[in-house]
KOLBA-144437 format. One line per field, with one value per residue (C-alpha): residue number from 1; residue in three letters; y, z, x. Coordinates in nm, 4 decimals. Layout:
// KOLBA-144437
num c(NUM; ...)
residu c(ALA; ...)
c2 c(Y; ...)
c3 c(Z; ...)
c1 c(X; ...)
This chain:
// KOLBA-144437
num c(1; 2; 3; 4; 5; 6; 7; 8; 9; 10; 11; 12; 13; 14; 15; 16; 17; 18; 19; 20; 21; 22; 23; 24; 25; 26; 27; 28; 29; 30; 31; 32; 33; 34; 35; 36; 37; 38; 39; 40; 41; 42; 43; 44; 45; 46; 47; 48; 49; 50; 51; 52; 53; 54; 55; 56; 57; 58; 59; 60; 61; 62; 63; 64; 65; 66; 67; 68; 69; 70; 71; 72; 73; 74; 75; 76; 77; 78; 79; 80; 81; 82; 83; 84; 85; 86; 87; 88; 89; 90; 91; 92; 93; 94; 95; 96; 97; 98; 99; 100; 101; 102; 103; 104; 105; 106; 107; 108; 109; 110; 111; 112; 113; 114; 115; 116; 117; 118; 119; 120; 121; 122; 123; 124; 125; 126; 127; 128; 129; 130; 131; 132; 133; 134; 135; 136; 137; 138; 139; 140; 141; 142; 143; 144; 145; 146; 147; 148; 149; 150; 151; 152; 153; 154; 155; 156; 157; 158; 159; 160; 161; 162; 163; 164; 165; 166; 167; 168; 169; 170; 171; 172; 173; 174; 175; 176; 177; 178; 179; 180; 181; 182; 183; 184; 185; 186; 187; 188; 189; 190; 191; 192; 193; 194; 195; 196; 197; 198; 199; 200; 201; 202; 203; 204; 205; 206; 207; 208; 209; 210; 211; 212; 213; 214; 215; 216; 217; 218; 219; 220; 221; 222; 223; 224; 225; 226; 227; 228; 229; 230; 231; 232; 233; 234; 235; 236; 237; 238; 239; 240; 241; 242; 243; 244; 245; 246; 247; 248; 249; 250; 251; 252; 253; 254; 255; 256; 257; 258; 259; 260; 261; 262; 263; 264; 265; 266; 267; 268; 269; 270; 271; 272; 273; 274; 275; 276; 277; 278; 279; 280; 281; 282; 283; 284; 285)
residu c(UNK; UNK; UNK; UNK; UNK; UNK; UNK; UNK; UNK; UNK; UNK; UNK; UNK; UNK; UNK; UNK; UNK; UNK; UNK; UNK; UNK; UNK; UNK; UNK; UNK; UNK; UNK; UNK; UNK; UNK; UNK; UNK; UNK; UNK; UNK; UNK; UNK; UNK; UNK; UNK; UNK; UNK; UNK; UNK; UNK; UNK; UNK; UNK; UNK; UNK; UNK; UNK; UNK; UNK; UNK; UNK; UNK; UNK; UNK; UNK; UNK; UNK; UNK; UNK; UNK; UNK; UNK; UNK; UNK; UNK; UNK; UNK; UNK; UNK; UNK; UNK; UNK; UNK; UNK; UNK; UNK; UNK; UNK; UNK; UNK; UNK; UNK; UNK; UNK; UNK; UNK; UNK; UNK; UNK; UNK; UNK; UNK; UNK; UNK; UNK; UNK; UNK; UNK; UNK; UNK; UNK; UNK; UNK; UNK; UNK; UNK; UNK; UNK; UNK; UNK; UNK; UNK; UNK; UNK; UNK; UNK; UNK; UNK; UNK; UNK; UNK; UNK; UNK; UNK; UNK; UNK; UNK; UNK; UNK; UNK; UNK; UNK; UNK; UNK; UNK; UNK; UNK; UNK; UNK; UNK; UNK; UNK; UNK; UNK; UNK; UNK; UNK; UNK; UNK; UNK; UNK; UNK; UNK; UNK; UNK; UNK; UNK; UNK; UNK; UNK; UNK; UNK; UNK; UNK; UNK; UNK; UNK; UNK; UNK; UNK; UNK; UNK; UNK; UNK; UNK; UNK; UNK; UNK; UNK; UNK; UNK; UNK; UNK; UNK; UNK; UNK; UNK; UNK; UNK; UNK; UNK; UNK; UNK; UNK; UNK; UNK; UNK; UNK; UNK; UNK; UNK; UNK; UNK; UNK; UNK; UNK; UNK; UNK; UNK; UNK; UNK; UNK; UNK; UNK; UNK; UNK; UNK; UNK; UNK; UNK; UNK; UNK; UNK; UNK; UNK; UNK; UNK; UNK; UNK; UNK; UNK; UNK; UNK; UNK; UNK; UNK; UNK; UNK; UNK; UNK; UNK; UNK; UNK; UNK; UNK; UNK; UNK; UNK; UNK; UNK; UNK; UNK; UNK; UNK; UNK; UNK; UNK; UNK; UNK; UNK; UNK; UNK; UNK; UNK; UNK; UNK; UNK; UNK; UNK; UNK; UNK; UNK; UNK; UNK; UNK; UNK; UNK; UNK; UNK; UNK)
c2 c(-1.6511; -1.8764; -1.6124; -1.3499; -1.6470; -1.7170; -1.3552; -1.3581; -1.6874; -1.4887; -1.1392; -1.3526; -1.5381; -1.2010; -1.0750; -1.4111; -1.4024; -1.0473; -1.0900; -1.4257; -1.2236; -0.9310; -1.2065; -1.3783; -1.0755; -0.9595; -1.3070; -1.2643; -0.9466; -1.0177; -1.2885; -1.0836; -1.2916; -1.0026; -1.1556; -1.3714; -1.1088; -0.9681; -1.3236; -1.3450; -1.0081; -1.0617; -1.3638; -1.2620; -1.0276; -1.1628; -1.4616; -1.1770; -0.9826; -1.3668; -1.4546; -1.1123; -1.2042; -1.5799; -1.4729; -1.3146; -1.6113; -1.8776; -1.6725; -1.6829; -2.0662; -2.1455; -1.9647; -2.0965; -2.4670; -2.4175; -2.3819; -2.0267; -1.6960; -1.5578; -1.3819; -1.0041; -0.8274; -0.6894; -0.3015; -0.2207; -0.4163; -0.2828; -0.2323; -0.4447; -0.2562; -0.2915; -0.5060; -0.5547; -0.4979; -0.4826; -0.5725; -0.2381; -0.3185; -0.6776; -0.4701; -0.1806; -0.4103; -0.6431; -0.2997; -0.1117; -0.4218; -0.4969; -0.1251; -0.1173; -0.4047; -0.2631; 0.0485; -0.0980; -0.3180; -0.0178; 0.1771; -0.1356; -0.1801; 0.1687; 0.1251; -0.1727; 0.0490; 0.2898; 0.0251; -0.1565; 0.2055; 0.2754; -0.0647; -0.0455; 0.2966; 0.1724; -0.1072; 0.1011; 0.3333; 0.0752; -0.0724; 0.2657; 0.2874; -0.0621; 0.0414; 0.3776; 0.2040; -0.0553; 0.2137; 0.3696; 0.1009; 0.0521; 0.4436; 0.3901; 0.0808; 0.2906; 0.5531; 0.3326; 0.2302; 0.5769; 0.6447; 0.3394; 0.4428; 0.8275; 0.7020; 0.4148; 0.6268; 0.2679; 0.2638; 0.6231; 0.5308; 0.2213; 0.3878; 0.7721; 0.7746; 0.7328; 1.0693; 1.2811; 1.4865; 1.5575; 1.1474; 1.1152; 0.8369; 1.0151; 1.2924; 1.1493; 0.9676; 1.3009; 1.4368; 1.1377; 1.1409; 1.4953; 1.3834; 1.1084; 1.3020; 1.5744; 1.2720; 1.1589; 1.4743; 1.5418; 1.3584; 1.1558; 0.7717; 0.7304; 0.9735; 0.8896; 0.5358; 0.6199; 0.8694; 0.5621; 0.3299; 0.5774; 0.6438; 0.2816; 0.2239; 0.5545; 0.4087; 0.0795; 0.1607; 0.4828; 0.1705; -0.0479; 0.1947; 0.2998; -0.0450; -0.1168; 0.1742; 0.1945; 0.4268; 0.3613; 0.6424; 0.9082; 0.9675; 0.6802; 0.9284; 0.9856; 0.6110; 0.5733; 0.8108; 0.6923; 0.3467; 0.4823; 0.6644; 0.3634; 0.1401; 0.4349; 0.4515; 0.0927; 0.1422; 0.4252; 0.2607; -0.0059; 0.0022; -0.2493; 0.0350; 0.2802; 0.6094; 0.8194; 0.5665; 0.5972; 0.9793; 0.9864; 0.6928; 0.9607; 1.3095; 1.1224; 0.9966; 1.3569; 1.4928; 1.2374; 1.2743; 1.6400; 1.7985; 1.4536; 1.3356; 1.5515; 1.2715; 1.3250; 1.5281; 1.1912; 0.9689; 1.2046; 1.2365; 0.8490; 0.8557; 1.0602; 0.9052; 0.5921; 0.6914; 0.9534; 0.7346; 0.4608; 0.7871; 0.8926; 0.5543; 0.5288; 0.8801; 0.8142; 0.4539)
c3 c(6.6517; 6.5071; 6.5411; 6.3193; 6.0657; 6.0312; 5.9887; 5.7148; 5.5098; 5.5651; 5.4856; 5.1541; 5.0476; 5.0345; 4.7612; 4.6020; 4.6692; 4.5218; 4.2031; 4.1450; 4.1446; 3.9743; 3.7023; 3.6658; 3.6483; 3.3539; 3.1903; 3.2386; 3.0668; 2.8321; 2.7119; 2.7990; 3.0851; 3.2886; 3.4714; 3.5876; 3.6302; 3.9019; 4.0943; 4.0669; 4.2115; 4.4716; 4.5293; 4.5800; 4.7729; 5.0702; 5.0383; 5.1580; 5.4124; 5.5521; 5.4833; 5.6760; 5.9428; 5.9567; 6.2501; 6.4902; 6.4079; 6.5378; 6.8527; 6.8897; 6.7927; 7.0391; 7.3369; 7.2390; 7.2247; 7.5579; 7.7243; 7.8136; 7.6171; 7.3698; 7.5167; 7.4893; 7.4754; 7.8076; 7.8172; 7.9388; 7.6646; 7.3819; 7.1022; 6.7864; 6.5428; 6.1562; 6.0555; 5.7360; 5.4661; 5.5935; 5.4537; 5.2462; 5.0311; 4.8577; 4.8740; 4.6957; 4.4079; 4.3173; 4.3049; 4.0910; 3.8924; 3.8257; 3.7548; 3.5266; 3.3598; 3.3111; 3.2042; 2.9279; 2.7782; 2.7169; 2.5614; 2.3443; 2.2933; 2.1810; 1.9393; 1.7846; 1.7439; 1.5654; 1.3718; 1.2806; 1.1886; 0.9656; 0.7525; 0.7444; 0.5656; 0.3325; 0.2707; 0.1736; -0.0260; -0.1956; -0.2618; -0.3671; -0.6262; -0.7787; -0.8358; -0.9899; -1.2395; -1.3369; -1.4120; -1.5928; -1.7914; -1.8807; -1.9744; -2.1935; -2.3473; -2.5082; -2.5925; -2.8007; -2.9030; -3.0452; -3.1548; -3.3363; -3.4906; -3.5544; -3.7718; -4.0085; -4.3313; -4.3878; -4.0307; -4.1115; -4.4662; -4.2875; -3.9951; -4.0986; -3.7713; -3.5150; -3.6046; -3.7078; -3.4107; -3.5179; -3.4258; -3.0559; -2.9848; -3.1481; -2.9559; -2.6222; -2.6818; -2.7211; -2.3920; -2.2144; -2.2881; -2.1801; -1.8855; -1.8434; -1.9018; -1.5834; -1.3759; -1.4599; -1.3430; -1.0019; -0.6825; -0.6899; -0.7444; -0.7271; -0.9359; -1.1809; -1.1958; -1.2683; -1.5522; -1.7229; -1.6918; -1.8290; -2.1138; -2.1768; -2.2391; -2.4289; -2.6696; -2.7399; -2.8059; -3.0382; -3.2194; -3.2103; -3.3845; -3.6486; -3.7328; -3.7899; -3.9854; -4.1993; -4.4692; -4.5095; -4.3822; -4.6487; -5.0225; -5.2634; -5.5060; -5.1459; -5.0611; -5.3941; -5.3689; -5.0288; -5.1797; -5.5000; -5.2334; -5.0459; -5.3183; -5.4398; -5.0433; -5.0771; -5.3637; -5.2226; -4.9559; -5.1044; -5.1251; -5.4661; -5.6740; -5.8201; -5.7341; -5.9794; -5.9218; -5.5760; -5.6186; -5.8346; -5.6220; -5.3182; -5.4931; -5.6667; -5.3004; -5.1529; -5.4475; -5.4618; -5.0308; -5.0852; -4.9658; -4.8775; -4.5604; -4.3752; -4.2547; -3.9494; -3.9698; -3.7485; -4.0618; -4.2946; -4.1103; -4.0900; -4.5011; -4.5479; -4.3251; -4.4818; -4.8668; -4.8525; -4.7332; -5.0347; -5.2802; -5.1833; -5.1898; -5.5303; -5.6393; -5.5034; -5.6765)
c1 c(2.6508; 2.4218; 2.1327; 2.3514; 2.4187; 2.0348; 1.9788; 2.1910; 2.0659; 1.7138; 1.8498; 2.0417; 1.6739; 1.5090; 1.7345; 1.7443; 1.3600; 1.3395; 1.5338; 1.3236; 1.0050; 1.1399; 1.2514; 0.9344; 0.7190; 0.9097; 0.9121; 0.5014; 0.5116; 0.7139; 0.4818; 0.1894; 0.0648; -0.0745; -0.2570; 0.0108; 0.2994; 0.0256; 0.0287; 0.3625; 0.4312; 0.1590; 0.3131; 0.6752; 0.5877; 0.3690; 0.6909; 0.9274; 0.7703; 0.6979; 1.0400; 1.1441; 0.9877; 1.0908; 1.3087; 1.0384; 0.7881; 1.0500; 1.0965; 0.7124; 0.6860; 0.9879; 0.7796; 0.4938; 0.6441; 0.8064; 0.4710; 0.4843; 0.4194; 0.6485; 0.9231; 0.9604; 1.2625; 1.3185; 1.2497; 1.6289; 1.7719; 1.9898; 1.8080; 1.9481; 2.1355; 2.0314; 2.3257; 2.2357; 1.9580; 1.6391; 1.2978; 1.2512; 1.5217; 1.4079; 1.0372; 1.1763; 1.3471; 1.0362; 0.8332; 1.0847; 1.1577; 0.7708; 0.7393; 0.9961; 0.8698; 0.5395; 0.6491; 0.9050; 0.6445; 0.3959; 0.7095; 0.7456; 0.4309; 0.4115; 0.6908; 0.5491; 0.2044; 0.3793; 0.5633; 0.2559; 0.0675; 0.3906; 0.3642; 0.0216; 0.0661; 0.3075; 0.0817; -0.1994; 0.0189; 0.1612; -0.1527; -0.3234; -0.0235; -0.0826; -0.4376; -0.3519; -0.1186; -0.4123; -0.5775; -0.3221; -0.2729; -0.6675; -0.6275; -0.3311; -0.5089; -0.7898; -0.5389; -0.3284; -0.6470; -0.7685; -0.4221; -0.3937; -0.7031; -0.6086; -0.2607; -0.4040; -0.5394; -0.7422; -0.8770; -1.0281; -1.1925; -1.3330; -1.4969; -1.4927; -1.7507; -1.5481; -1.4304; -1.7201; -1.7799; -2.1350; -2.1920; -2.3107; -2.0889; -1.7335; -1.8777; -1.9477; -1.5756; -1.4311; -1.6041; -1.4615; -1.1274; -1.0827; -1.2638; -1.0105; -0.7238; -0.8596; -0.8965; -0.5192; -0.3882; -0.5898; -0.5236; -0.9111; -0.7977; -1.1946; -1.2706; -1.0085; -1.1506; -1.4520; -1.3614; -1.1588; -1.4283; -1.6614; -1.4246; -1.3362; -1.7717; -1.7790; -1.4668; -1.6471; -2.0068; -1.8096; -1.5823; -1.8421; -2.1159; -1.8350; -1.7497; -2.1321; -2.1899; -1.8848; -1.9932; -2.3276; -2.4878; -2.3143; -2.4356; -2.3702; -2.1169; -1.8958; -1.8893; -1.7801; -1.4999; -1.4195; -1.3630; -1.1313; -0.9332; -0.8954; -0.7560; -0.5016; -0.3911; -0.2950; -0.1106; 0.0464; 0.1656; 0.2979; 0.6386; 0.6780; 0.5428; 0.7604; 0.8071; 0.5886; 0.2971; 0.2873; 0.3046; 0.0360; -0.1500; -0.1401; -0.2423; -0.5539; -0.6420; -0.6386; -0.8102; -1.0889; -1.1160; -1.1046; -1.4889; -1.5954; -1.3809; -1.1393; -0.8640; -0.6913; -0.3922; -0.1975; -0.3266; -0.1519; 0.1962; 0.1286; 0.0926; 0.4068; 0.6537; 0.5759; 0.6160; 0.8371; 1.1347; 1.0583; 1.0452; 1.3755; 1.5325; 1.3947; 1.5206; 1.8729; 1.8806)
């Protein structure tokens, strides 16, 4: 009776043995302690087939205590029956249970790859769309810029350079902002930044040499009638005049610009929408 008891508690320790080891390889993966979720298989392991055996070795260490060899099991004996779990069981569970282990934490390290991969892609895109809107915005700047430029009448009498195509900095503006505006509408963020930076050097050595130059280099009779028209756009568009001055301010302005500088057709719209409100207000009054 005792013998089928002890065969038990050792049959019960395996299992408890078993899911020990199972436990604290998984704990060792799970922390990525390889090299200890190997000992502690190992480990378990050699404990159980020991453990297993714990019943054979006392036999043997009782014989061997008693001063003679360790009894055999005589050869017309009933064999034992397998009352209970045997060894393969508590073997089979720390191998599937370290196996399983193993195999879950390369599925979630696998997830966790492709996690990482994705947020490093949405990183970068991110990232690659907060550079193209800096350079967007450096783009836009030297639009307004040239826009700016385009709708003040005064702006154009100033610096009639910066739009004379036959000056090589207006024209290599020109040739830039086309460039620029290609760039904006392929797929090349490299190639885009390069075309803005290119235009952005090409708009201030243009602005630059127009500001210098002013009107210097044309005849003195056309900076002369540059400077009338000037003065009569001022008056023109100022809105304390009355109506027939202002008209009159504006038709001598055209008529004196007329063979000498060709303004922008945005500077004209610009001239109109500002008087022609003030004229009818005037009219109506």
């Amino acid at each position: 009776m005792m013998s089928e008891w002890a065969d038990w508690a050792t049959k019960l320790a395996s299992m408890l043995l078993g899911f020990a080891t199972v436990l604290g390889v998984v704990a060792a993966v799970m922390r990525r302690e390889f090299g200890q979720a190997v000992a502690r298989l190992i480990t378990g392991m050699v404990a159980l087939v020991v453990l297993s055996n714990f019943g054979s070795l006392r036999d043997w260490f009782e014989g061997a205590l008693g001063g003679g060899h360790p009894s055999k099991p005589a050869a017309d004996s009933p064999a034992k029956g397998d009352d209970g779990p045997s060894l393969w069981l508590p073997l089979a569970l720390v191998a599937g249970g370290a196996a399983l282990s193993f195999g879950g934490y390369g599925l979630w390290a696998r997830i966790q790859r492709r996690r990482a991969r994705k947020a490093a892609q949405r990183t970068a895109a991110a990232a690659a769309q907060e550079r193209r809107r800096a350079i967007e915005a450096e783009h836009d700047e030297v639009l307004d810029a040239y826009a700016a430029y385009l709708c003040d009448v005064l702006a154009v009498l100033d610096r009639p350079a910066l739009d004379d195509v036959t000056v090589p900095q207006t024209a290599a503006l020109l040739h830039a902002l086309d460039a620029a505006a290609d760039a904006r509408r392929g797929d090349d963020p490299g190639a885009y930044r390069q075309a803005v930076s290119a235009l952005k050097t090409a708009w201030r050595a243009a602005d630059e040499h127009a500001r210098k130059t002013g009107a210097r280099d044309l005849p003195a009779q056309e900076r002369s009638a540059i400077a009338k028209a000037r003065r009569l756009f001022e008056k023109a568009l100022d809105g304390r005049g009355s109506q027939h001055e202002r008209q009159a301010a504006h038709a001598k302005a055209r008529a004196l610009l007329d063979g000498v500088l060709t303004l922008p057709r945005q500077a004209v719209a610009a001239v109109e929408h500002h008087t022609r409100p003030a004229l009818s207000k005037d009219a109506t009054a």
